[in-house]
C-alpha positions as CSV (number, residue, x, y, z in Angstrom):
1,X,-19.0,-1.3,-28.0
2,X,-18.1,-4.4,-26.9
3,X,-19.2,-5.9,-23.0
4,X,-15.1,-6.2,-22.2
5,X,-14.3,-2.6,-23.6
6,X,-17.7,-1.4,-21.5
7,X,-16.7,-3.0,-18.6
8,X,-13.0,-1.5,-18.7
9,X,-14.8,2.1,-19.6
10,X,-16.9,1.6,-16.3
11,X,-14.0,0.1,-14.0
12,X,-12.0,3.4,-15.2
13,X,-14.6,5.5,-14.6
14,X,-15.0,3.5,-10.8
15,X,-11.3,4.0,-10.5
16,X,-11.3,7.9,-11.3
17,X,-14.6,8.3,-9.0
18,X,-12.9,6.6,-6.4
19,X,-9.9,8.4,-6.8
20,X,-11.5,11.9,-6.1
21,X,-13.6,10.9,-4.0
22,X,-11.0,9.1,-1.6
23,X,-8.7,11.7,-2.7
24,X,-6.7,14.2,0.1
25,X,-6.1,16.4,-3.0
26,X,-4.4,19.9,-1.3
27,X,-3.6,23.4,-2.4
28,X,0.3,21.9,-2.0
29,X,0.0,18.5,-4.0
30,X,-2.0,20.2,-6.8
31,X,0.4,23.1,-7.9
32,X,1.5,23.4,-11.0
33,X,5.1,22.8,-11.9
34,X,6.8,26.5,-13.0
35,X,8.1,26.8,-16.1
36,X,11.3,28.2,-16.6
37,X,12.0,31.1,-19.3
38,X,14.5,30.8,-21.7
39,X,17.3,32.0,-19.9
40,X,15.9,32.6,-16.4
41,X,18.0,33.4,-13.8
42,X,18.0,30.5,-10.7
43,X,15.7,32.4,-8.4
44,X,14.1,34.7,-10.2
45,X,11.1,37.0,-9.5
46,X,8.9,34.7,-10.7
47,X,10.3,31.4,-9.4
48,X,10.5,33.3,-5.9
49,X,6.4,34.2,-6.0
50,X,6.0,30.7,-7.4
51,X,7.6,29.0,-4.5
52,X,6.4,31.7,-1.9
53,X,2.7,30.7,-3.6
54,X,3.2,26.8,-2.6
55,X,4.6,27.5,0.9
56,X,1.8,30.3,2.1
57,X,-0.6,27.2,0.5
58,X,0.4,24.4,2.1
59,X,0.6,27.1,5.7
60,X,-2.7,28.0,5.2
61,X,-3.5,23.9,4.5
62,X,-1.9,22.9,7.8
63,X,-3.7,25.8,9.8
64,X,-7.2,24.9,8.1
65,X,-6.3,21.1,9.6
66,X,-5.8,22.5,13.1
67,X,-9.0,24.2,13.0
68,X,-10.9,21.1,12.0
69,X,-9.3,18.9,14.4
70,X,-10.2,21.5,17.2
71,X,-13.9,21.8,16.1
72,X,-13.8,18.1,15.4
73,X,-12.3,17.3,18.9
74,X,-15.0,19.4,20.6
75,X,-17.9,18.2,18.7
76,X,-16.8,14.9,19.4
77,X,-16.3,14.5,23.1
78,X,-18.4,12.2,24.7
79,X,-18.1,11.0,28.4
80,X,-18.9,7.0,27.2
81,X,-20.5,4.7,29.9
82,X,-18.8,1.6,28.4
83,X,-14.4,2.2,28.9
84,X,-13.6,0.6,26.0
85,X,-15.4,3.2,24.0
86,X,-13.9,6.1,25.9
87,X,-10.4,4.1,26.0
88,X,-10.9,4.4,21.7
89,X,-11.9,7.9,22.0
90,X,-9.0,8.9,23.6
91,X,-6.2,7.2,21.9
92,X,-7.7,8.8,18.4
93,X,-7.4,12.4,19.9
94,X,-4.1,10.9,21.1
95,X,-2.9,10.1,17.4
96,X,-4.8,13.8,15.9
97,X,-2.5,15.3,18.9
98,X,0.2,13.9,17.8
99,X,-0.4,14.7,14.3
100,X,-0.9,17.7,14.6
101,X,2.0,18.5,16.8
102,X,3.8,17.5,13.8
103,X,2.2,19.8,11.6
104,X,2.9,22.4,13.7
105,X,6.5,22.1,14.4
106,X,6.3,21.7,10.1
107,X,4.3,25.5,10.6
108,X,7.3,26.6,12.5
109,X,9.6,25.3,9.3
110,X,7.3,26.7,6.3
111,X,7.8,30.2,8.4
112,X,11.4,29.9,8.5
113,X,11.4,29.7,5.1
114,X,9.2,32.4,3.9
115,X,11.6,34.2,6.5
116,X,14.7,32.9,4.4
117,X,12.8,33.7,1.3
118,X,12.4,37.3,2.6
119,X,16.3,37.5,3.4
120,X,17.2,36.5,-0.2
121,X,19.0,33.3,1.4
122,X,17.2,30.8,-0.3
123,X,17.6,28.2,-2.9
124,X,20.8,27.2,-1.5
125,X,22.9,24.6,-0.2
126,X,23.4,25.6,3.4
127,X,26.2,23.1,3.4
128,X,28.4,24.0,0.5
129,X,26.4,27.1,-1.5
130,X,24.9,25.6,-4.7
131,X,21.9,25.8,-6.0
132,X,19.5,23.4,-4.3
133,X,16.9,23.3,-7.3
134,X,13.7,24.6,-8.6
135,X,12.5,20.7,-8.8
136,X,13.8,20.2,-5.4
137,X,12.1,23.1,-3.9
138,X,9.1,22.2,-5.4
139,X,9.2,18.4,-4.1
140,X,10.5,20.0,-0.4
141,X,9.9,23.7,-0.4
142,X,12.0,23.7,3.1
143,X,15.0,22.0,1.7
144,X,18.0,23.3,2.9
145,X,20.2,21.4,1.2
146,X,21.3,20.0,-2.2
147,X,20.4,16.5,-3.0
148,X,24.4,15.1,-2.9
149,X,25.1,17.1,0.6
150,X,21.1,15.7,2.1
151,X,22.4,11.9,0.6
152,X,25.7,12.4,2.6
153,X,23.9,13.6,6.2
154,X,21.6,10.5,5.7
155,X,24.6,8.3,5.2
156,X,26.4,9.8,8.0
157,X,23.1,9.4,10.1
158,X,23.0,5.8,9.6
159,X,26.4,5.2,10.4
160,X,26.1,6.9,13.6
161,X,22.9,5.6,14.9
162,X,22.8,2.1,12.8
């Protein structure tokens, strides 16, 4: 083996390391795509479980997060002498506040869905009734519309509001 071709073997290596190590790798990210039968119904059984599967993960992601931000927030509160240091403090548990309000108003959507799963009314276009997608679902699993009627609101939006 060659120093170059080492050195690439090494720096790919690095790279992979790196990646795993600085990874956010989640239950959500890492599903696995389903496969589609020959001849499978849209919505199926098993494309229902699959996509009820990603959406109780990635719920039970976002609630782990809250956890850890709570324990982290307690664990790190410090009354700092120096206000700087307590000025930092406070604006990071401003921006994991904020976060996490996101997440949870995100909580509030992923249970409207399983909801909508439950009800059998999901999977389609809320504007105009056709399917949304199985790839679409799995990119957005709270997608409540297809991609053409989504394009259209975000056109409209920008019109509207510049």
């Amino acid at each position: 083996m060659s120093a170059d071709s080492q050195s690439k073997t090494e720096t790919s290596a690095d790279l992979a390391t790196a990646k795993t190590a600085g990874s956010t790798a989640t239950a959500f990210r890492d599903f696995t795509p389903y496969k589609a039968k020959k001849n499978e119904e849209y919505m199926s059984e098993g494309q229902l479980e699959h996509l009820r599967n990603m959406l109780t993960a990635w719920r039970q992601e976002l609630m782990e997060e809250v956890d850890r931000t709570v324990n982290h927030m307690q664990d790190e509160a410090a009354n700092f002498p120096d206000p700087a240091d307590r000025a930092t403090q406070e604006e990071e548990f401003s921006i994991e506040l904020r976060t996490r309000d996101r997440e949870r108003k995100l909580i509030n959507k992923i249970d409207g869905t399983i909801e909508r799963l439950d009800a059998e009314d999901y999977g389609y276009c809320d504007t105009c009734g056709i399917e949304i997608g199985l790839r679409r679902l799995e990119a957005r699993p709270t997608a409540t519309q297809c991609v053409d009627c989504k394009s259209l609101d975000e056109i409209k939006e920008r019109q509207i509001h510049g």
